[in-house]
Residue, then its C-alpha position, 0 to 999 in steps of 0.5 A: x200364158x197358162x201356168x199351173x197353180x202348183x207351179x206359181x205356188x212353188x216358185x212363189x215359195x222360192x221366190x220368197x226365200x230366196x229373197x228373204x235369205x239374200x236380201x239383206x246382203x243384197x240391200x247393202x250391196x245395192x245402196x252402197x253399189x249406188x253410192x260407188x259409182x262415183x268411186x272417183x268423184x269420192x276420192x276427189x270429195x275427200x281430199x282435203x285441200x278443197x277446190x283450190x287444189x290443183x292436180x300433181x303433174x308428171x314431174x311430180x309423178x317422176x320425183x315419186x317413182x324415182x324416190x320409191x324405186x331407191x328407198x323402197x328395194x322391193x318395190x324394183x321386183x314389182x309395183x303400182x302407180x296411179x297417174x296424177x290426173x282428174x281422177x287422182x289428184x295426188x300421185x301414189x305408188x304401191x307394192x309388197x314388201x318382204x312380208x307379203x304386206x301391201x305398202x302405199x308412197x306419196x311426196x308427202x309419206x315416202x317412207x311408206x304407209x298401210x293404206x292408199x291415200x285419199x282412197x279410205x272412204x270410196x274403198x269402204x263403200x266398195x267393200x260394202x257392196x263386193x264383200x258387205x265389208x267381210x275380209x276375203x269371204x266376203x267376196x264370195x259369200x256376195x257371189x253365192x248371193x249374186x246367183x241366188x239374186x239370179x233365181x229370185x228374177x228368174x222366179x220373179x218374172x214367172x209368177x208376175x207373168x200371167x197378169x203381167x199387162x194387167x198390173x204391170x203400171x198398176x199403183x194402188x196407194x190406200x188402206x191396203x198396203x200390201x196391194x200398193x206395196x206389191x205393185x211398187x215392187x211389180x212396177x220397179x222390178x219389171x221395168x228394170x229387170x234387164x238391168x238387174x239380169x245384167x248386175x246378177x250375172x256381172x256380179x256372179x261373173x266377177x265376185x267367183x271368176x277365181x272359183x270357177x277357175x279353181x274348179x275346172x284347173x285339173x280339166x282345163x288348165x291341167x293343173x296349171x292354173x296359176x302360171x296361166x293366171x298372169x298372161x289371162x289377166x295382165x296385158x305384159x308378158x312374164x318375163x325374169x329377170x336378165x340380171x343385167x343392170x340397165x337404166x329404166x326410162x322417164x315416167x314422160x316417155x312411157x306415157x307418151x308411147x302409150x298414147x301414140x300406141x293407143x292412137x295407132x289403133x284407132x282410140x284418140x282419147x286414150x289417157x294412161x291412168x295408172x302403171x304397173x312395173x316390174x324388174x326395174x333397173x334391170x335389162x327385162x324390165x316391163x312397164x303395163x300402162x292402162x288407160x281409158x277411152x271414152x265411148x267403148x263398152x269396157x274402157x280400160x285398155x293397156x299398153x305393155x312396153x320396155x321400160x328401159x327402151x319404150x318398145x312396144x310388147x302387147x297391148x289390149x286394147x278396146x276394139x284389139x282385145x283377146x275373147x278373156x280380156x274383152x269379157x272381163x272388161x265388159x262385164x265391169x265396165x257393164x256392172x259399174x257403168x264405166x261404159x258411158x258419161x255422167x248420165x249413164x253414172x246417174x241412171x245407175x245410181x237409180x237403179x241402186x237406189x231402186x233395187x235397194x227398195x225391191x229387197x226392202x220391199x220384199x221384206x214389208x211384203x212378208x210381213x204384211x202377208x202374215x199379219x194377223x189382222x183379228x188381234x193385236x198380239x202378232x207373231x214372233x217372226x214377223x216382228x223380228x223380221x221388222x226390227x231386222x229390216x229395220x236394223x240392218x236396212x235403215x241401219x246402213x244408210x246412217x252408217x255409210x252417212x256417218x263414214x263420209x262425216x267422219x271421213x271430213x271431221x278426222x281431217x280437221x286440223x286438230x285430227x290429223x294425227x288420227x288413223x284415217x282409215x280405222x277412223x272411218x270404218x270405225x265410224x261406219x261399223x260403229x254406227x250400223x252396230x247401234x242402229x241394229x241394237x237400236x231396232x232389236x230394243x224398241x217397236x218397229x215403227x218407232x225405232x223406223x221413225x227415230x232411224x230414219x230421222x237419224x239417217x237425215x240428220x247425219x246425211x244433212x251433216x255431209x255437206x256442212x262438216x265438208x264445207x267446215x273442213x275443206x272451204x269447198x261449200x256448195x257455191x264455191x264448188x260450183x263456182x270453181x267448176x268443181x262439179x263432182x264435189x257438188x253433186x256429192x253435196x247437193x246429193x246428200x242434201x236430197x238424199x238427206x229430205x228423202x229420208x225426212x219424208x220418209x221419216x214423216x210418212x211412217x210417223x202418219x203410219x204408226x198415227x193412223x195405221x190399222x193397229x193390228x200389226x207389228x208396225x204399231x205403238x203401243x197406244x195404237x195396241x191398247x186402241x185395239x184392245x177395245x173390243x168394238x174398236x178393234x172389230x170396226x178396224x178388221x171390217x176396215x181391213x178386210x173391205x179395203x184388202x177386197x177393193x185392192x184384189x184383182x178381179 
């Protein structure tokens, strides 16, 4: 296929900016996307009775709405509740008080508290990759990037097109690392480029569902747009309040008729998850339980009945859902791999893993193209752009590490009265800011090198301040069947030499790299400022960048 040259030049540029503007936000999202794939397994890792504990029961779920329902009067017009389970060990309930303010109950905090339990880590490393942890805004601001992570494929795929088959499984280690840096990036972004179509579109999709929604209210909607909001997105009809009191019925038998509903359309593996009710005590009363079901694209499904009687009202149901519910499912279970087993969990943490590469990547590819290789004094916006790479890329990896450590270590007996949830975003924003400061005041390669060690340590440290606090250390886990809390350990542990390598291979970098660069010592500079040495070190280069080019 032919393509002009003024054509790869233009979407060349705008595949570099494009990556340069959105890549850092497309980073965090990416390795902490990675991360909360196993948004559950966190929730169970961070619990602190370690493997003896045992799941509540629907007893004890019964006991917790009941308690709710009479210490809580605004929890009767509308309210939340997860089902104890392996997903949620311990039973919660949730709703808004009369300020507006979201409000969370268990057995053991009935009177009310500001956070769900048990949820502070996982909600942390999800709000990292939907919102890079910014209040409201946030979710937008990765919208736009979502679209600008669009146009970057897009581009992408134009200028590799023409040598497509040439260089597609092409890997060229050596002196030029820009040629081995670029195939690495060719190589992983080609191969698994219908996947990341998908994360872009999905991600676009569910981060600006409401923009959209907003925008074409006066042509759709015809200004209606928030008393067509609650049929588009709940499965349970809107209905007001009868004023009549009636008696809502068991938490047993609700979970039941969901069940015996749900096998009625052909789904046997339905299992309820959590509920949602609203007008309890009254005659209207409507109870919304949403289940999963193994081996359907877009699991989640729900059952809408009288609360008082159990009669059947609607349901969305996998295989029986309207076109929106379908989509919106679709489009989540797709973009966080809800859709398949363990397997397909650990394929897309790769996949996060390998896109987070693509963008730091991008980055080193920027720099090495603008490196001055005849001197050793190299540009300001290439030595910024390292210390920002740096920062911000490395930098997050030892934050979300130092979350999970502090998630266990507030824990500890002599912590307990400690905030849990400002206690880890604490630890996590803390140390992210510190790395980024960290960058910004010492060379590149050095502050790489000392970063990545840290990111080492303090994920090492995962597993040993967990096995401290909790007792659940990687043989008892796996000798328990508690095997989400070891492959979160035992992840970390490899994720842990992952960056000690990495560690050691920029060491051998700034050692034995060319010296004229942003990525070099200041030795490495003074080795260059003898004129012969610093001439045989360009001749080096520029014979190595001609073995590495295309012929």
């Amino acid at each position: 296929m032919k393509i002009s040259s003024g054509t790869l030049r233009t979407f060349t540029t705008v595949h570099t900016w494009v990556g340069l503007v959105a890549g850092f936000a497309l980073f965090v999202a990416f390795y902490a996307g990675a991360i909360t794939i196993f948004h559950h397994d966190l929730q169970v890792w961070q619990s602190p009775h370690g493997v003896d504990h045992q799941p509540q029961t629907l007893a004890d779920a019964q006991r917790l709405l009941d308690e709710t329902l009479a210490r809580h009067p605004d929890a009767r017009k509308h309210m939340g509740m997860v089902f104890p389970g392996e997903e949620y060990p311990v039973a919660a309930s949730y709703w808004q008080d009369a300020q507006g303010q979201w409000r969370f109950a268990t057995l053991d905090h009935l009177d009310g508290i500001d956070e769900m339990p048990g949820g502070e880590l996982s909600e942390l490393v999800n709000a990292l990759h939907y919102s890079l942890g910014i209040p409201v805004a946030g979710t937008y601001l990765m919208g736009i990037v979502s679209l600008l992570y669009g146009l970057a494929l897009i581009s992408g795929v134009i200028i590799h097109l023409p040598k497509l088959k040439e260089d597609l499984f092409a890997l060229r280690p050596g002196r030029n690392l820009k040629r081995m840096w670029q195939d690495a990036h060719n190589v992983i972004g080609v191969l698994s480029l219908p996947m990341h179509v998908m994360f872009a579109v999905t991600g676009a999709m569910l981060c600006l569902v409401l923009i959209v929604m907003m925008a074409l209210n006066p042509l759709i909607y015809r200004g209606q747009l928030m008393q067509a909001l609650g049929p588009a997105m709940d499965t349970a009809p809107m209905l007001a309040p009868a004023n009549r009191t009636q008696a809502i019925g068991p938490m047993a038998m609700w979970h039941q008729r969901a069940i015996d509903e749900a096998r009625a359309q052909g789904l046997e593996s339905f299992e309820p998850a959590y509920l949602k009710l609203a007008n309890a005590g009254d005659a209207n009363a409507v109870v919304e339980i949403t289940g999963e079901t193994e081996g359907s694209l877009g699991p989640l499904g729900a059952v809408a009945l009288n609360a008082n009687t159990g009669e059947k009202l609607a349901t969305q149901l996998p295989g029986q859902r309207d076109a929106n519910h379908a989509t919106l499912a679709s489009a989540y279970a797709l973009h966080f791999g809800e859709y398949g087993n363990h397997w397909v969990q650990w394929l897309y943490f790769l996949l996060g893993l390998g896109g987070a590469f693509l963008f730091y990547s991008g980055n080193l590819l920027w720099i090495e193209s603008r490196r001055k290789r005849r001197q050793a004094t190299q540009g300001r916006a290439q030595l910024w752009m390292a210390r920002a790479t740096v920062g911000v890329c490395i930098g997050v990896c030892v934050a979300i590490s130092a979350a999970f450590v502090a998630t266990q270590w507030l824990q500890a007996p002599s912590l307990r009265g400690v905030d849990l949830g400002f206690g880890v975003n604490a630890a996590c924003f803390a140390a992210w800011g510190l790395c980024m400061l960290w960058a910004a005041l010492r060379p590149p390669i050095r502050a790489a090198q000392e970063l990545l060690w840290a990111a080492a340590i303090v994920t090492a440290a995962i597993p040993l301040v967990h096995g401290v606090v909790t007792g659940a250390w990687l043989w008892t886990s796996a000798a328990a069947d508690q095997w989400a809390l070891f492959a979160i350990d035992a992840g970390a542990l490899a994720m842990a030499v992952g960056f000690a390598w990495l560690a050691r291979v920029t060491a051998r970098r700034a050692r034995d790299g060319e010296a004229n660069s942003v990525w070099t010592t200041g030795d490495a500079k003074a080795w260059a400022d003898d004129p012969l040495k610093a001439a045989q070190n360009s001749l080096r280069s520029e014979t190595s960048s001609e073995r590495g080019s295309p012929r």
